[in-house]
C-alpha positions, 0 to 999 in steps of 0.5 A: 352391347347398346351403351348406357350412355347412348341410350340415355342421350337418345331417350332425352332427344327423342321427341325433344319438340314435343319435350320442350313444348309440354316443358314450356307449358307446364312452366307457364302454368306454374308461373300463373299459377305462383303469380296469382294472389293467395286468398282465405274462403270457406267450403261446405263438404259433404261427407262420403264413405267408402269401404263400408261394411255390407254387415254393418249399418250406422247407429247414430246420427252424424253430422253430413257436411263440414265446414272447411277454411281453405287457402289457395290461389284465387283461380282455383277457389273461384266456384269451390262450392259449386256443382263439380267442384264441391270438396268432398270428405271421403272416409274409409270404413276398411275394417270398422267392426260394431261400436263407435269410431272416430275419424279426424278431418283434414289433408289426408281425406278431403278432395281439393283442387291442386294448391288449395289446402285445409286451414281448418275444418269445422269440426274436426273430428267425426265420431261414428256409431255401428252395428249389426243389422237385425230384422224383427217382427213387431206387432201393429198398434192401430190408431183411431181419432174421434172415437166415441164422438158419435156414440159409437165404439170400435167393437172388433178389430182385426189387423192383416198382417197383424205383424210387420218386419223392422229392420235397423241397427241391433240396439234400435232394433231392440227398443221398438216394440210396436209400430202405429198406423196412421189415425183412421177417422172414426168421428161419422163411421158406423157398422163394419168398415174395412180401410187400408192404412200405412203403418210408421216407425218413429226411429229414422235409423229403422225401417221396414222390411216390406211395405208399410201398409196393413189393413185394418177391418173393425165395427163400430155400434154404440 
């Protein structure tokens, strides 16, 4: 039987160069590290989720960056905010159900380079509103601009699709009752015309299922 104290000593010997080589480097990094001068700065973050709920979708609007004081050794704070080296504020989203949740900020979700660490962050908290996903068909409200300047009047008037489907946060969802086309210009139209348009929903939270675009047939006479 190998004895223990054997297998010990010759699982320290092994290698010993390349053990004491990488020994040496990691005590000059350390020593470089600790000898340089401990320095204040400030960071923008963005904010990341993770582990968000495919049944879900955000009902209000958050803030998407943080303001962090950070404290750290120069090297490492040097071009903080740039590119790559950007911290960021990851929140996990494992197991959120529909309503409002909050989410504190500091050591525990922020990415930061090896011996910087958090003072403060602005704010410090994220609040967080959620809910179902719902698609619903609204009817499409068509806008004109100069009507009635010429002497002529939109007198029929016929929408494909008449409807288009919306979808968002069930509670948005619930408040729309109509989406507008962008104003078509009436001010020189006569006779019957037949114009394509987008259509727009005002709430950013909500958004179309589809394409936007209707196409809108109307006369115009006196």
């Amino acid at each position: 039987m190998t004895n223990p104290f054997a297998r010990a000593v010759r699982l320290v010997t092994h290698n010993w160069g390349w053990k004491l080589l990488s020994l040496a480097i990691a005590t000059g990094i350390w020593m470089v590290v600790s000898s340089e001068p401990q320095l204040s700065t400030f960071a923008t973050a963005r904010i990341e989720f993770k582990n968000l709920p495919d049944n879900l979708e955000l009902a209000s609007s958050p803030e998407t960056s943080v303001l962090l004081e950070l404290r750290g050794p120069s090297g490492e704070l040097t071009g903080l905010g740039d590119g790559s080296r950007r911290p960021a504020v990851i929140l996990d989203m494992t197991g959120i159900a529909p309503g409002e949740h909050t989410f504190s900020i500091g050591t525990g979700n922020v990415t930061l380079p090896r011996g910087v660490r958090i003072v403060r962050a602005t704010p410090s908290e994220e609040r967080f509103d959620f809910d179902r996903p719902l698609v619903r068909a609204v009817p499409v409200t068509v806008r004109f601009a100069g009507e009635g300047r010429n002497g002529y009047r939109v007198t029929a008037l016929a929408v494909d699709p008449p409807m288009l489907e919306i979808v968002g946060p069930r509670k948005r969802i619930a408040a729309v009752q109509s989406v507008n086309t962008d104003p078509i210009d009436v001010v020189s139209a006569t006779g019957f015309l037949r114009v394509v348009v987008n259509a727009y929903v005002p709430d950013p939270f909500v958004r179309f299922e589809s394409s936007p675009q209707v196409t809108v047939s109307f006369t115009m006479r006196k």
